[in-house]
Phi, psi and omega in degrees: 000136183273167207285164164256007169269337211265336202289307189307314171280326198291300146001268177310323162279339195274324199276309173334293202265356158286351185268297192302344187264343174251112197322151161183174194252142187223153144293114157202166203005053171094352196240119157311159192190161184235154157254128179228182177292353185245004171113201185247141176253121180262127199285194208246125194308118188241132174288144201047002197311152133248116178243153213248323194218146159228106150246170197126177175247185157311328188251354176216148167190161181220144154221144197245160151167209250217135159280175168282321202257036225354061165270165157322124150238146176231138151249162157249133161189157177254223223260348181243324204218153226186093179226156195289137182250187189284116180313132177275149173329131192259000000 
């Protein structure tokens, strides 16, 4: 039977690293980029982008979110790569 301190850390890493597997988007240095647990993607320079949502996993993820001149932008990428996809129909 496990201890209820061993029970407790066993616990805390499996949410740790389920937590650590789901992407999301960040700023840095003037460039959007998504983190996923398998690393960072940097998206394809869009003027003004803001992304608003990443869903997905490490290894698949799609992020959509806003332009400067207020379009759309969607990207697809895994864990290496990263691309603008076609604005869907408004």
């Amino acid at each position: 039977m496990l201890r209820p301190a061993l029970l407790a850390a066993a616990v805390c890493s499996v949410a740790l690293a389920a937590q650590a597997a789901v992407p999301y988007a960040e700023t840095a240095e003037g460039r959007a980029r998504v983190v996923t647990g398998a690393g960072v993607v940097g998206l394809p320079a869009t003027p003004g982008l803001a992304v608003g949502a990443v869903v997905g996993s490490a290894e698949r993820w799609i992020a959509a979110g806003t332009v400067a001149d207020g379009g759309f932008a969607l990207f697809a990428g895994d864990a290496a790569t990263a691309h603008r996809l076609p604005a869907p129909p408004l």
